[in-house]
C-alpha atoms as one frame of an Amber mdcrd trajectory, in Angstrom:
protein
 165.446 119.722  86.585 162.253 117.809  85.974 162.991 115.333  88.884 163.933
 117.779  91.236 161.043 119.991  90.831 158.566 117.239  89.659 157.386 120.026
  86.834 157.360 119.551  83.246 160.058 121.314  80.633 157.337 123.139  79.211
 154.302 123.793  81.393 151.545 126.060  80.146 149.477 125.930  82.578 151.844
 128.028  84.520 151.933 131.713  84.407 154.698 132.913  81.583 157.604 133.910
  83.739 158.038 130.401  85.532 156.673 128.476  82.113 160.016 127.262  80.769
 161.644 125.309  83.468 165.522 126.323  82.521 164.753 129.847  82.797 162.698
 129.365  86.070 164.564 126.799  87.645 167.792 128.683  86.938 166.431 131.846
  88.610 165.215 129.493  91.078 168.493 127.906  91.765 170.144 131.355  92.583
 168.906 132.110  96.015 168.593 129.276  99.106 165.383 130.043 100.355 163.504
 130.012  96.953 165.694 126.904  95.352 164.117 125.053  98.203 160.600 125.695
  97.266 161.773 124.521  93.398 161.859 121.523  94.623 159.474 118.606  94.395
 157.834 118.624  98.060 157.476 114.901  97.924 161.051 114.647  97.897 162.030
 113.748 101.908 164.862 116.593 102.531 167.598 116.572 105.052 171.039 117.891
 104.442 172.666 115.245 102.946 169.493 114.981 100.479 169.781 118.748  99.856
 173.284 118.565  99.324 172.901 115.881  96.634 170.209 117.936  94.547 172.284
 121.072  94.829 175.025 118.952  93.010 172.845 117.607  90.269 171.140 120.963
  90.002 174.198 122.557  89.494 175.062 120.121  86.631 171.088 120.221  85.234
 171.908 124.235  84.804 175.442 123.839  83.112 173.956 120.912  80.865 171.333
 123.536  79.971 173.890 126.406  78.644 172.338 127.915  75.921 175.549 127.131
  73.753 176.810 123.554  73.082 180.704 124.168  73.753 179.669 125.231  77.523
 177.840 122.184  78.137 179.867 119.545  79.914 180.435 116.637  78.115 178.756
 113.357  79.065 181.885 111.823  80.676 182.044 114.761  83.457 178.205 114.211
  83.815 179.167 110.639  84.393 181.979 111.390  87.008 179.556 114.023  89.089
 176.803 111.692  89.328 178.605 108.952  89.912 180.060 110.441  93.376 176.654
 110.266  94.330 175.570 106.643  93.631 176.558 105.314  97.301 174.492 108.195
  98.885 170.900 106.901  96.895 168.502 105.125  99.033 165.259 103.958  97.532
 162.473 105.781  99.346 160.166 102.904  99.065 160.364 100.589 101.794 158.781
  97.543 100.152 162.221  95.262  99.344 160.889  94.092  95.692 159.170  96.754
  93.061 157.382  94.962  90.333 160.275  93.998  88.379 162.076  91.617  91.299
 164.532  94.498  92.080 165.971  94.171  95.411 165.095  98.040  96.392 167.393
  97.533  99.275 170.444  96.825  97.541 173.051  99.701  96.548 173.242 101.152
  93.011 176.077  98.811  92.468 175.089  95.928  93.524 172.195  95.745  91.624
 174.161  96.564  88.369 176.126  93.458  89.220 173.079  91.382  89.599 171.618
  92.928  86.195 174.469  91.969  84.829 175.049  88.541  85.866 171.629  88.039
  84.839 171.827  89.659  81.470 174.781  86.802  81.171 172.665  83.733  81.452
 169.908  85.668  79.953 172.118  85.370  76.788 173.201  81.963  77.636 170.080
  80.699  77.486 168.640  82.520  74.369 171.571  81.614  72.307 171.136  77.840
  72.875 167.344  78.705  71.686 166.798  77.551  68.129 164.198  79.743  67.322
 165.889  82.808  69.040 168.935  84.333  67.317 172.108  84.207  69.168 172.686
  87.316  70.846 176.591  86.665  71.234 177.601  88.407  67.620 175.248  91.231
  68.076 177.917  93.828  67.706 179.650  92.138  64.389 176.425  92.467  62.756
 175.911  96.341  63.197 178.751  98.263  60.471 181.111 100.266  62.076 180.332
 103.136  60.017 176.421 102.955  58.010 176.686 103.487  54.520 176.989 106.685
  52.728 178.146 108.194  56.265 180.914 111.021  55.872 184.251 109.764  56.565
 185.225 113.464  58.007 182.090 113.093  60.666 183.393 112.721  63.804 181.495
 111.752  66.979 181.698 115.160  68.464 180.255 116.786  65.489 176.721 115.099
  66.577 176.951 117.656  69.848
């Protein structure tokens, strides 16, 4: 809801009925016309653009419900946005940000390039002596810290 609307969660400075974003982007979200003007005007629309926000603004407002058992679970959050990664287009039209990210590559393909980095990135740091390999990182966290319940179950932390 923040990125679409480019307002803060809680904004005071606004008057008291459109102060909490939920409530006012819900209400927003109801009607066309005035969903439109919720969102952020530097955001470029067409329809395909409009078509994309309408899908993550439906699944900002059900990841919102005011009870935990309605809210969708992170894997369905996963699988809605994740239909959309092939429609994002960087905006900017430089090819490198600061980082050395290729702005004109897709979602995916830049994952893959993270990741084959992040592979000789632990290469290299592991043959390091001063640097602590990074190849038995997982072995060295417990499975389950001490003193944790043995009943607590993952879901339990929703």
């Amino acid at each position: 809801m923040e990125l679409i609307s480019g307002r803060r969660a809680l904004d005071e400075s606004q008057p008291e009925e459109s102060m909490h974003l939920v409530t006012w982007f819900k209400r927003m979200h109801i009607n066309k016309d005035s969903f439109r003007k919720a969102i952020d005007p530097k955001i470029d629309l067409n329809v395909e653009t409009l078509a994309s926000i309408s899908t993550v603004a439906e699944l900002a407002g059900h990841c919102c419900a005011r009870e935990p058992y309605q809210r969708p679970d992170m894997g369905h959050a996963v699988n809605v946005l994740s239909s959309l990664v092939e429609l994002w287009k960087p905006t900017d039209q430089c090819s490198e940000d600061i980082y050395g990210i290729d702005l004109e590559m897709s979602l995916p393909q830049a994952l893959k390039k993270w990741q084959a980095y992040e592979g000789r990135s632990n290469l290299e740091s592991s043959s390091s002596s001063l640097l602590p390999s990074l190849d038995n990182t997982q072995t060295s966290i417990p499975t389950r810290p001490y003193g944790f319940a043995e009943s607590f179950k993952s879901a339990d932390g929703r």
